[in-house]
C-alpha positions as CSV (number, residue, x, y, z in Angstrom):
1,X,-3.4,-30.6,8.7
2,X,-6.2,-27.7,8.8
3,X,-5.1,-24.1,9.4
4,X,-7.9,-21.9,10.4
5,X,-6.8,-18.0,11.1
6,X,-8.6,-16.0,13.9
7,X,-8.1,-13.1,14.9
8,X,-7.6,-11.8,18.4
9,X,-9.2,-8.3,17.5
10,X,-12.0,-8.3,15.0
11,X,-11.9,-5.4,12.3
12,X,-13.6,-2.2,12.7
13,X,-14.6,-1.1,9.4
14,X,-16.3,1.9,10.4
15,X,-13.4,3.0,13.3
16,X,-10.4,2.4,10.1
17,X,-12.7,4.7,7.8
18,X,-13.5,7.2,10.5
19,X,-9.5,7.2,11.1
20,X,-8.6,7.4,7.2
21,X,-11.6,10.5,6.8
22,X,-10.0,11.9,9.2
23,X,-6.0,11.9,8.5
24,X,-7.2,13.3,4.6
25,X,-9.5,16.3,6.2
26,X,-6.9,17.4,8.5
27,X,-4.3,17.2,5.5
28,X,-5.9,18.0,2.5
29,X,-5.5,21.5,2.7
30,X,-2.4,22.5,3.9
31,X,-1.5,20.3,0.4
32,X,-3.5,22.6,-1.8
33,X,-3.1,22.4,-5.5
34,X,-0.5,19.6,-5.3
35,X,-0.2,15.9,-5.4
36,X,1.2,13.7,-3.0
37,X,2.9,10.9,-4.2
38,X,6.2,9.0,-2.5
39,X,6.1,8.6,1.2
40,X,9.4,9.4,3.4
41,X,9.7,8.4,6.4
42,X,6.2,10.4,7.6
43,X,5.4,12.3,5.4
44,X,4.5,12.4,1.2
45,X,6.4,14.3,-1.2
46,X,4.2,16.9,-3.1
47,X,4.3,17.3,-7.0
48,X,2.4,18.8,-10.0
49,X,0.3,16.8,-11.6
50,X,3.1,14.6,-13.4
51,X,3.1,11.6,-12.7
52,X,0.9,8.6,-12.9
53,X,0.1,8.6,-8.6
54,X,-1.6,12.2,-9.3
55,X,-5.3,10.3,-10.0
56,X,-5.4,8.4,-6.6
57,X,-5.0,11.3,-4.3
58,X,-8.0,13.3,-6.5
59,X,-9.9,10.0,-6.5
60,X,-9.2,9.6,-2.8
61,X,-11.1,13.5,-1.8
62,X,-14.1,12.4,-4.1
63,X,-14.5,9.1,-2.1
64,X,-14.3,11.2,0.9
65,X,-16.9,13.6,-0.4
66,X,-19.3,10.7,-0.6
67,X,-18.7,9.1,2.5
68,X,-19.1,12.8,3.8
69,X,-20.9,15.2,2.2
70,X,-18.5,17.4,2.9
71,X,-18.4,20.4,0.1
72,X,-15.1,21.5,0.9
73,X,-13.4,17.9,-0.2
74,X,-15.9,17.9,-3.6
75,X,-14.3,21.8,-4.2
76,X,-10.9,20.6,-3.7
77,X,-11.7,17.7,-6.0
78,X,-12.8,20.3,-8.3
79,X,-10.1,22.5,-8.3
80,X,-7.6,19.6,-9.4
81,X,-9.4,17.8,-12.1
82,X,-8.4,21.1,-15.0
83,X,-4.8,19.9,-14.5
84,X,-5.6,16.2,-16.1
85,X,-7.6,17.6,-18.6
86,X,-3.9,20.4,-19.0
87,X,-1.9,17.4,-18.8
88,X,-3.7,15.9,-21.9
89,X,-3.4,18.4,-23.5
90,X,0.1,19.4,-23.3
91,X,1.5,15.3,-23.2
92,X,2.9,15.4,-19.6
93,X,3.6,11.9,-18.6
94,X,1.5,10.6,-21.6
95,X,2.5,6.4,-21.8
96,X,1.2,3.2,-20.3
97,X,0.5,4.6,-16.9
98,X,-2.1,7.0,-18.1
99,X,-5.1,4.2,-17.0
100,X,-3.6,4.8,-13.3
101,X,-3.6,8.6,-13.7
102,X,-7.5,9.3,-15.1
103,X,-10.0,6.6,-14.4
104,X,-9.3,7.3,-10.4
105,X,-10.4,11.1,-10.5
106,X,-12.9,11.6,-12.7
107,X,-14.1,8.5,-13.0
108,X,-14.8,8.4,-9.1
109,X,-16.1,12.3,-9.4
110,X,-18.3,11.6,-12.2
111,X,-20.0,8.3,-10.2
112,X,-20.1,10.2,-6.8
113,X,-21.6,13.6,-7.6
114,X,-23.3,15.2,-10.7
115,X,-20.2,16.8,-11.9
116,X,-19.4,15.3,-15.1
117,X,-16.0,15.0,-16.2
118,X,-14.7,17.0,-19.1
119,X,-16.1,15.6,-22.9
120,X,-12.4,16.0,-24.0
121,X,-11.4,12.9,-21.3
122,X,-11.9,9.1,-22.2
């Protein structure tokens, strides 16, 4: 028997990344120099950078930034990446997750704008 999936409402790529730029830019800054990491219920729980979740939400302002152009989100993006380079130096939360932590901030800000990352980072 063949099973062939359609669907009743074709995807809108351009609608779901117009509705994602928009949640972060109307966030990003009441969050300020935190992370958010763990959802509850609606809304994230906000840290230091101290866990291995801290990269994504850095990663996720410079992919905005490039979809954008928008020089507030690649200042924000900015203002967060001396707190990996801190938490490198000082061993915060320094084990296996570390490859989720780095390669999604400045990896992504050293691809999407001439910015490169600090020498000291891998």
């Amino acid at each position: 028997m063949s099973h062939s999936h359609t669907s009743s409402s074709p995807v809108d790529l351009q609608a779901a990344l117009a509705g994602s730029l928009e949640r972060l830019c109307r966030h990003y800054q009441a969050i300020d120099n935190r992370f958010p990491t763990v959802g509850e219920e609606t809304s994230y729980l906000l840290t230091e950078n101290d866990n291995w979740l801290t990269g994504f939400w850095t990663g996720l302002l410079w992919l905005a930034y490039t979809a954008t152009g928008d020089e507030q989100l690649r200042a924000h993006a900015e203002v967060l990446l001396p707190s990996f380079e801190e938490r490198l130096d000082k061993w915060v939360h320094i084990n296996h997750d570390l490859d989720f932590s780095l390669p999604s901030a400045p990896g992504a800000g050293g691809k999407s704008s001439p910015i490169e990352p600090p020498g000291s980072w891998p």
